[in-house]
C-alpha positions in Angstrom: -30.5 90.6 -33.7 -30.1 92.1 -36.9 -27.0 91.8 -39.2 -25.9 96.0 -39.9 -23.4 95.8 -42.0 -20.7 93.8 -43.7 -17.4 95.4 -44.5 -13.8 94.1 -45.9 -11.0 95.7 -45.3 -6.9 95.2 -45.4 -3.7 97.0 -44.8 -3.6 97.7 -48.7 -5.6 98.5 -51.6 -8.1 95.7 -52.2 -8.5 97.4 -55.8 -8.1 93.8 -57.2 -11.3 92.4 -55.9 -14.0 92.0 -58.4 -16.6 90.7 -56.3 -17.3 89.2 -52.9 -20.4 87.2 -51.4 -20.9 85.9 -47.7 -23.2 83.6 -47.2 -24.6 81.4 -43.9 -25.6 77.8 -43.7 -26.7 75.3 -41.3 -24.9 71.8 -42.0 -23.2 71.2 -45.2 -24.3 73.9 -47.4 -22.8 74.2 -50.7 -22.5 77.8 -51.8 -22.5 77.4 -55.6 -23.6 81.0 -56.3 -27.3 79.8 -57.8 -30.6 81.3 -56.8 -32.3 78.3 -55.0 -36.1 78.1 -54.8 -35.6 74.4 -52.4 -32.9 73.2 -53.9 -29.4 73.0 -52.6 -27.6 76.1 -53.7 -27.8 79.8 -52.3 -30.8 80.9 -51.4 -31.3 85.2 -52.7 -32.1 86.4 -49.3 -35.1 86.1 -49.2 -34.9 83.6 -45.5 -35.9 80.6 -46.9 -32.7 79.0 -46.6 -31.9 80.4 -42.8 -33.2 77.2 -41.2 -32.6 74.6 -43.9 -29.4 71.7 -43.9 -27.5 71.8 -46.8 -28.7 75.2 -48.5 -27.0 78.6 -48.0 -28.4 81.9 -47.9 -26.7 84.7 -49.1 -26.4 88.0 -46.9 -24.3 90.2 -48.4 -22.2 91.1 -51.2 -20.2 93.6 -53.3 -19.7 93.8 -57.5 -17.4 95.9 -58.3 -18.7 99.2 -61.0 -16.4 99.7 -63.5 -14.9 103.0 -62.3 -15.3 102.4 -58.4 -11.8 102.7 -56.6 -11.6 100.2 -53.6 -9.0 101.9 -51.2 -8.4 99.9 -48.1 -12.3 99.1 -46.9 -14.9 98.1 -48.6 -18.6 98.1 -47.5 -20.6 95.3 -48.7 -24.3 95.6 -49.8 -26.8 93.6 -47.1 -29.2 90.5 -49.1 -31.7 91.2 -46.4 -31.4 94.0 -43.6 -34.6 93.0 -41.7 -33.7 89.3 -41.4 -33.7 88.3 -37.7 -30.1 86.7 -37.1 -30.7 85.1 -33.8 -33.5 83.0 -36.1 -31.1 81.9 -38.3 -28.5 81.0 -35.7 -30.3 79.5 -33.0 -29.7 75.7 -32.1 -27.8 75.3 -34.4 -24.1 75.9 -35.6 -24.0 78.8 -38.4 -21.3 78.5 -41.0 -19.9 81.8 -43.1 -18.9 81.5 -46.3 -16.7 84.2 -48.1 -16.2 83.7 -51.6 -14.2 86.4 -53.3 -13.3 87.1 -57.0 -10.1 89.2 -58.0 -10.5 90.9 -60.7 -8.2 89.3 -63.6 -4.6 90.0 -63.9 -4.3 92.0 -60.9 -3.2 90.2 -57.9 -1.5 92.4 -55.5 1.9 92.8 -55.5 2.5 91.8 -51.5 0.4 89.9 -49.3 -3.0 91.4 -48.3 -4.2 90.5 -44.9 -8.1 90.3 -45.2 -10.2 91.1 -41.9 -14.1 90.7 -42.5 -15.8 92.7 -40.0 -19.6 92.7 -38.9 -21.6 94.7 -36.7 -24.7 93.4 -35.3 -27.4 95.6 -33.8 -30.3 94.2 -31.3 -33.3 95.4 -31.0 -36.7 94.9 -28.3 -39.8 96.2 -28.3 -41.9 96.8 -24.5 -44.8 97.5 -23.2 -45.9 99.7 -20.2 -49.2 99.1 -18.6 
């Protein structure tokens, strides 16, 4: 199983968010936003962290570029598209974290519902005699 994309989206602009990260943990896993190489924190991507209590590991995210123009939707950018989900999630509960930054001074003006949406694609491989 493989994590295919990542996207936000809401019945209004969401040209307020700055930037967004999701991450997954196993345990209590504090998501401080630091590149971890074993120590609690989030891990890059890179897998280390999929198995491990107490570290998270970050699989996707979005910073916004200066002139970029969010509309309604916005498609996050994967950590690791080849990391095996069903790994990481065996056994074990899996926690998401979504940690989003609004750009400053521009709240929106009404209530924006948030819906995170993920599509997961699965994948074999066979072989015929």
């Amino acid at each position: 199983m493989r994590l295919a994309s990542v996207t936000l989206a809401s019945t209004t602009s969401l040209d307020f968010v700055d930037s967004i990260e999701v991450s997954m943990s196993h345990g209590t896993a504090s998501a401080s936003g630091s590149e971890s190489s074993g120590e609690e924190g989030v891990d890059g991507g890179t897998g280390r962290a999929c198995r491990q209590a107490g570290l998270a590991m970050r699989v996707a995210d979005y910073q916004r570029i200066e002139s970029s123009i969010a509309g309604p939707t916005i498609d996050l950018i994967m950590a690791n598209p080849d990391l095996n989900m069903f790994d990481c999630m065996k056994e074990e509960p899996t926690k998401f974290d979504v940690k989003l930054t609004p750009r400053p001074c521009s709240a929106p003006a009404n209530d924006a519902p948030l819906i995170l949406g993920t599509c997961i694609g699965a994948e074999t491989h066979a072989s015929y005699p």
